[in-house]
N, C-alpha and C positions, 0 to 999 in steps of 0.2 A: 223282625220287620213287621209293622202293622198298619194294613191300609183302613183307613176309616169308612165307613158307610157310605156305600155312592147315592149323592142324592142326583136324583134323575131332574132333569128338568122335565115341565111340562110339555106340549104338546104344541100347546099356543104360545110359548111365551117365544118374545122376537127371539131372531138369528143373530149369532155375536160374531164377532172377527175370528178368524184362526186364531190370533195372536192372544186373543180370551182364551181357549182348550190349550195354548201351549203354557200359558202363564199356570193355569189350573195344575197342568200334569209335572210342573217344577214346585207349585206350593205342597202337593202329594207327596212328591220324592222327600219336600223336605221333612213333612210332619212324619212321614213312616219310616225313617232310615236314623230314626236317633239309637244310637246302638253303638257300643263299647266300642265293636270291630266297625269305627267310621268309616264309610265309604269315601275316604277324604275327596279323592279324585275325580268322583265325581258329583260330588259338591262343588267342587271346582269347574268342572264344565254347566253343571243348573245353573250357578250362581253368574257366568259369564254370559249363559243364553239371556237371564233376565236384563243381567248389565246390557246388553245387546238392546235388547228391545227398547227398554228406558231411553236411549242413546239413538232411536231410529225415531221414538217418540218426540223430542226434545227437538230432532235435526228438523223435523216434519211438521212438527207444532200439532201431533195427532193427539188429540183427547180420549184418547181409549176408554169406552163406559166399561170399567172391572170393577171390582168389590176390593180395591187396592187393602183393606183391612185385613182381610186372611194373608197376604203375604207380609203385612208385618208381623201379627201373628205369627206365622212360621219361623219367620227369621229371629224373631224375640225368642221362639221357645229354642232355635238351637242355640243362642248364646247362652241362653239359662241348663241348656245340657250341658255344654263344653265346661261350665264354669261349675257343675255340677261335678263333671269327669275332671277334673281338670286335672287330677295327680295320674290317673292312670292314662289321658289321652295324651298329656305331655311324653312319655317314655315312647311312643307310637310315629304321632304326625306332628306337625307345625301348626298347633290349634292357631300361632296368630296371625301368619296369614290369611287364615278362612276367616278367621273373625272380622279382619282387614276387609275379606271382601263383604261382610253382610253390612260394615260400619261404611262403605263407602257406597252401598247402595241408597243408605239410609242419606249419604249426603248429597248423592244425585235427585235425591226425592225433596230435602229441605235446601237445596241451593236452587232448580230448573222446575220441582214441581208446580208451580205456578206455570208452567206454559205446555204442560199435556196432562196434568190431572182433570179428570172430569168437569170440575167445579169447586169455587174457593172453602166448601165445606168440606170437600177430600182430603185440601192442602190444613185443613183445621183439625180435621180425625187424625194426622199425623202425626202431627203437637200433644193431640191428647194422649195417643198411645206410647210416647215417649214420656212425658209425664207421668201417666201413668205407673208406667215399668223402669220408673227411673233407679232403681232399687239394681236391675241388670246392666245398666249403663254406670249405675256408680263401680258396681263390682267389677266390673271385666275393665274398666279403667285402673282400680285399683293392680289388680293383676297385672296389668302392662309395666303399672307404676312399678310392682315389685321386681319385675324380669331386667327396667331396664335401668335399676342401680346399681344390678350386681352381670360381672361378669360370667356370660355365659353365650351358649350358639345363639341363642335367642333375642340377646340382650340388643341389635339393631332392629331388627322386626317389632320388637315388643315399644319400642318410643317411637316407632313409625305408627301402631296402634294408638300410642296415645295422643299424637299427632294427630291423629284420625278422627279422635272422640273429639275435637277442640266444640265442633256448633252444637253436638248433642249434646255436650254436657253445658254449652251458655245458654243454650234452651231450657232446660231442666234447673242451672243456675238463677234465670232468668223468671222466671213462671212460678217456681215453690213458691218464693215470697209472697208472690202475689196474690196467690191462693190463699197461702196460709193466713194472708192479712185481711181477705173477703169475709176467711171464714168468720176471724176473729170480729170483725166489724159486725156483719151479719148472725152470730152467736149462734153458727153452724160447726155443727162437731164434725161432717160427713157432708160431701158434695155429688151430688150428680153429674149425670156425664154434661146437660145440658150446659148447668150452672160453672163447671169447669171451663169447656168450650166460649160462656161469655167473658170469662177473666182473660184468655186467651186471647181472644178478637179485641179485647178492649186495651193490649197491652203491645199489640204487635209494633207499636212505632217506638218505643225505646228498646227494642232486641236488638245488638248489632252482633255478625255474623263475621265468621274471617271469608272470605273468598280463598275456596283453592280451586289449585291450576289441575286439568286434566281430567278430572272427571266423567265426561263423557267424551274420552279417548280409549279405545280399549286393541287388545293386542289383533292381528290377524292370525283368523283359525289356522293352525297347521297340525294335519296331521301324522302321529308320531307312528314309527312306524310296525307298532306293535296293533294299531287301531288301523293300519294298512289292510293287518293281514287277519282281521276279525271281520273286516266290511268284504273283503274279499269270498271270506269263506259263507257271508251270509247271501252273499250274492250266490255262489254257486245249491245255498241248500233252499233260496227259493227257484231257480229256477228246478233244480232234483224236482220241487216238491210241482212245480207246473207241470213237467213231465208230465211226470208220473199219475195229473188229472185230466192231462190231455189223452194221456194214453186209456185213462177208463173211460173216457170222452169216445175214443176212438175218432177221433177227428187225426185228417189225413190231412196236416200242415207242414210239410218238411222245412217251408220259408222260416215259417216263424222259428221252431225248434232252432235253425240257424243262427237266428237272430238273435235268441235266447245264447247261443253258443258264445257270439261274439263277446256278451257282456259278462261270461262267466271266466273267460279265460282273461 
């Protein structure tokens, strides 16, 4: 596990929403937790908080100012692990429903990003980073492709995947040519991100898109009751750990200590 270098914000710079530090400490978990022994699980619960948020953004028409790019980033580099690991993660977990969920976050962003992204240049940075990396979206399609001709546990999940890839890959479908055809016109070997970005905007009205159902529905938290009995015991070892500062405190609160009592048992 390796956390990357905290960059400190400044002193001056504005105040963000809560929901900016939660999204930051889900893009962390993701970038630092790429590791053999996947934390599938909870991947599984980040991946739901984010879905969460998108889906409170979208209900609310809230424009969150985030640097929406690092979490694709994130989510781009763990498809490129799992597709990396993929012989040794398969004998472990169900890489394709985690994958299920990074592809359908990517499609709550290119179906609804339009009505809480920052600004139509976010909903543009999207496209380009899909483009971009389209190289990971061909492969982890191909993957699905191979799971779900052949009989196997996996072989329903894995065409539910590829079901999943349908706008990303007519995105990606959709945009190569067009690039490739700019270049060739303009007798550009190599594109910029700018110059990408205007093939993009200039081309948005011939993309069509399939509409799917459900997307910003997600399940209600329940918890299981093995996470009953961890919130439980955290509870008793902050309240130990208050004690035990009230008592170097010597402060004479018997109410409180009480109170404390209620919530531990």
């Amino acid at each position: 596990m390796r956390h990357r270098k905290l960059l400190l914000l400044d002193q001056d710079s504005p105040s963000r929403p809560l929901a900016c530090a939660l999204l930051d400490m889900m893009v962390e978990f993701v970038m630092s937790h790429l590791m053999k022994n996947l934390p599938i699980e909870l991947y599984g619960k980040c991946f739901g908080v984010i879905h969460r948020v998108l889906c409170y953004q979208k209900k609310c028409r809230v424009r969150l100012q985030y640097q929406w790019k690092q979490l694709y980033t994130a989510l781009i580099n763990l498809l490129k692990f799992i597709l990396s690991n993929e012989v040794h993660l398969m004998k472990k977990f169900n890489i394709f429903q985690l994958s299920s969920q990074v592809i359908n976050i990517f499609n709550l962003f290119i179906t609804y990003g339009d009505t809480f992204l920052p600004s139509p240049a976010s909903y543009d940075e999207l496209y380009y980073e899909l483009i971009r990396m389209h190289q990971v979206f061909d492969n982890l399609y191909s993957m699905a492709l191979r799971y779900s001709t052949i009989d196997s546990e996996f072989k329903e999940i894995a065409v539910k995947l590829s079901n999943n890839l349908v706008n990303v890959r007519a995105i990606i479908n959709h945009f190569t040519p067009k690039i490739e055809t700019w270049m060739l016109q303009n007798r550009q070997s190599s594109l910029t991100e700018v110059q990408v970005l205007e093939v993009v905007r200039s081309n948005y009205d011939t993309l069509t898109l399939k509409l799917q159902d459900n997307l910003d529905q997600h399940e209600r938290y329940c918890e299981k009751p093995k996470e009953t009995a961890f919130f439980t015991q955290l509870v008793r070892v902050v309240v130990a750990d208050c004690r035990q500062k009230l008592d170097s405190m010597q402060v004479d609160s018997p109410s409180l200590l009480q109170e404390f009592q209620l919530f531990a048992t």
